[in-house]
N, C-alpha and C positions, 0 to 999 in steps of 0.2 A: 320659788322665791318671788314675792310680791313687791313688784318697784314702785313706787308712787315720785312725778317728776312735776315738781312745784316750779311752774314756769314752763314753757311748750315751744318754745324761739327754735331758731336753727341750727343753736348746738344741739338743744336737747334733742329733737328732732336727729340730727346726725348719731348720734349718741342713743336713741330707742332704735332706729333704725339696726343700726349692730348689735345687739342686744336678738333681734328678732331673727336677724340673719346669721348669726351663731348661735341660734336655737337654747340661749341661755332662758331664755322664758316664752312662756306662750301668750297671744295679746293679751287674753283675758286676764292676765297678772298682771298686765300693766298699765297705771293711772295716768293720765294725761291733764295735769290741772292748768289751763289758764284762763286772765281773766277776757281773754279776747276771743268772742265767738268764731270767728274765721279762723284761730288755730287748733280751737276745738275739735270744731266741723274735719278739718283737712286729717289731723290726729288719727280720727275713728274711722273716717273715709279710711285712706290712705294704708293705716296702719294695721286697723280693727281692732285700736285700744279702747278701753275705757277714757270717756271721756268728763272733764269734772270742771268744775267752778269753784268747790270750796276746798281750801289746801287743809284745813283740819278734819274732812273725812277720808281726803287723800292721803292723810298721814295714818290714817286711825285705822285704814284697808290695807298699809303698807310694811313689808319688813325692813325695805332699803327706802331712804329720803334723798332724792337725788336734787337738790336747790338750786337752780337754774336761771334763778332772774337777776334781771341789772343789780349791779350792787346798791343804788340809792333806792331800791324796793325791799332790801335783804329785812332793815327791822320793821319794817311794817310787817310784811309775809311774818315772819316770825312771831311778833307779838301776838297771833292769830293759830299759831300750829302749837306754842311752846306749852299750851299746857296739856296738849294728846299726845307731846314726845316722852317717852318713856328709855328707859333701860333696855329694853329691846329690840331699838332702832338705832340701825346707822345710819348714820348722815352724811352723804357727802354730797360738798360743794363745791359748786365751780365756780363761784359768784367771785368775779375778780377783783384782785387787790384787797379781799377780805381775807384777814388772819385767821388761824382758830379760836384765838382768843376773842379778837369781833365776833366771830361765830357763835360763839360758847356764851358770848357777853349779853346777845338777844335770843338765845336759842332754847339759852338754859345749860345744865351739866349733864343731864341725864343719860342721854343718849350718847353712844362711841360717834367718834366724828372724823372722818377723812376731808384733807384740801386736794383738790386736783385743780391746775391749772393747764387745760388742754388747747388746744388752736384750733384754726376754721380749718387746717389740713382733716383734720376729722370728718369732714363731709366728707371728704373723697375716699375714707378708707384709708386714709396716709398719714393719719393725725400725729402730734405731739404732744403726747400727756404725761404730767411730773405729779405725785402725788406725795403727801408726806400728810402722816399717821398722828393724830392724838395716843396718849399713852392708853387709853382704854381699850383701841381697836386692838384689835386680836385679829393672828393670823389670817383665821378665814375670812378678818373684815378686808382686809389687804389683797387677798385671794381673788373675793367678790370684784371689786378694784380694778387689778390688772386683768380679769376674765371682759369686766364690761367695755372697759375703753382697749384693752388689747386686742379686741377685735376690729378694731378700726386704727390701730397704728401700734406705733412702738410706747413703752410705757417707763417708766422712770424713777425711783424710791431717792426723793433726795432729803434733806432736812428742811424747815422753813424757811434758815436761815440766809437761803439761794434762790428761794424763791422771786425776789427783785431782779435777779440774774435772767432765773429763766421767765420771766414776763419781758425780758429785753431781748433776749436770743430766740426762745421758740413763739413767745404767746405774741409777741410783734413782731415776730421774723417773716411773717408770710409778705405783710405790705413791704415789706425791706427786700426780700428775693424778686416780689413783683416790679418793683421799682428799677432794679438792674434787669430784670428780663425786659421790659419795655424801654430802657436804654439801648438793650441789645437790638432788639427789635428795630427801633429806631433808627439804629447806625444801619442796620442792614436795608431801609429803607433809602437814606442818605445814597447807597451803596449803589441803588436802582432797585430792589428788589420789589415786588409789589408787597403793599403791606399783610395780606393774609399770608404771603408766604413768608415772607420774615419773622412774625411773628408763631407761625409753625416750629420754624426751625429751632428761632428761641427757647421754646416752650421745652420741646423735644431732647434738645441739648443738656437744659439743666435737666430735665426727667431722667434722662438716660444717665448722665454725670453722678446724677445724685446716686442713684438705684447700685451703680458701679461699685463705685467709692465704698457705701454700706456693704456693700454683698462682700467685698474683696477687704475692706478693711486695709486697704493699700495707705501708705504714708502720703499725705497731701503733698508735701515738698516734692516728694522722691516721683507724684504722680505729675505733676507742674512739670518738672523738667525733664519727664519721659514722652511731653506732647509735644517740649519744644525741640525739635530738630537743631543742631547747630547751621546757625546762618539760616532759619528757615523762617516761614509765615509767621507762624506762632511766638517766636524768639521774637521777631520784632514787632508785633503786637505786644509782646510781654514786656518789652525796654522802655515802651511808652507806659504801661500801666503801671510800670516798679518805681518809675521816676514821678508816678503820679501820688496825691497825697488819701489814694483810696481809703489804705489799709487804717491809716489812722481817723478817716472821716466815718470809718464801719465803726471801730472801736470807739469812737466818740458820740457816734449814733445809740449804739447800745446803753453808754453808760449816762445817757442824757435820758434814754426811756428806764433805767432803772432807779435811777433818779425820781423821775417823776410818780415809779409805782411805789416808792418808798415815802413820798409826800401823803397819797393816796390811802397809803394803810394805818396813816397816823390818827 
């Protein structure tokens, strides 16, 4: 399978990386188009892809079209590939807050077309990617899909219609988790703790938290109030943050950035 990846940034980048690492392709299938020499360079270094400048021979050498660049570059890139996209190419894009129908709108019909909105968790192997299918991809395009981003986290089949949703919960969720870890942090400074180690334990805490939670599938509520001891630490930490106006500033948070992605796609 021949990838060709229009755009070379640090998703993509996280994104070829897994790909290599789960032995889905060998470099030599894979194209690395951008138009920035130093991600070039680092590309073919690094990786031992092919490295490229022009996206319509990258497309023309490729089975899978992986679109990768800022969204205000999407139609220009485009106007540039669409007449080497054929019927025989998938396309999928990460290029955020762009629909399929934007997609389809500078890209052309031709080709089947996957959206995936995936997160910076992806570098680390931990990522969160949602995708959702034009009516033309076919199984194996879907397959293709979950094999490339599933390698580096969990993967997602929702409609598009959620898609606002999940650009507020997973695709800006990381600065929102980072935000309350370095609260945590913080406080545990406040506390006396030296900052590296505060910020350790932080870190540690939601990793482990997290990892828990998913493995065990345990109920949140039922997990909440198995930490708190009665009359304990926890309980009274938790009397202060119940009485706080968190839950409703998270919930407000999100629907304030899905909000905004919903401006975005118009």
């Amino acid at each position: 399978m021949k990838i060709g990846f229009l755009g070379a940034g640090k998703m993509a980048e996280a994104i070829l990386s897994s790909i290599l690492d789960n032995g889905l392709c060998e470099p030599w299938e894979i194209t690395a188009c951008d138009k920035s020499p130093e991600r070039r360079e680092l590309m073919e270094k690094q990786y031992e892809v092919i490295p490229s400048d022009d996206p319509a021979a990258t497309v023309k050498e490729s089975e899978v079209v992986v679109i990768a660049v800022k969204p205000q570059d999407l139609a220009e890139l485009c106007k540039t590939v669409k007449p080497v996209l054929t019927a025989n190419h998938l396309v999928v894009s990460i290029a955020a807050g762009k629909t399929l129908k934007a997609v389809k709108q500078v890209a052309g019909t031709k080709p089947r077309f996957i959206r995936v909105m995936p997160n910076l968790a992806l570098m680390a192997g931990e990522g969160m990617s949602v995708y959702t299918a034009d009516r033309k991809a076919t199984e194996a395009d879907r397959k293709i899909v979950c094999d490339i981003f599933g390698g580096a986290g969990a993967v997602l089949n929702l409609s598009e219609k959620h898609f606002d949703a999940v650009t507020a919960l997973s695709g800006s969720g990381p600065a929102y988790f980072a935000y309350m870890l370095k609260a945590m942090a913080d406080g545990g400074v406040a506390l006396g703790l030296p900052p590296d180690a505060a910020r350790l334990m932080a870190e540690q805490t939601m990793i482990g938290t997290g990892i828990y939670l998913q493995n065990s599938g345990r109920d949140l509520d039922e997990f909440i109030k198995a930490v708190c001891s009665p009359k304990g630490t926890t309980e009274a930490g938790m009397k202060v943050l119940g009485k706080s106006p968190f839950a409703k500033t998270v919930a407000k948070t999100l629907a304030a950035t899905a909000a905004r992605s919903a401006e975005l796609a118009k």
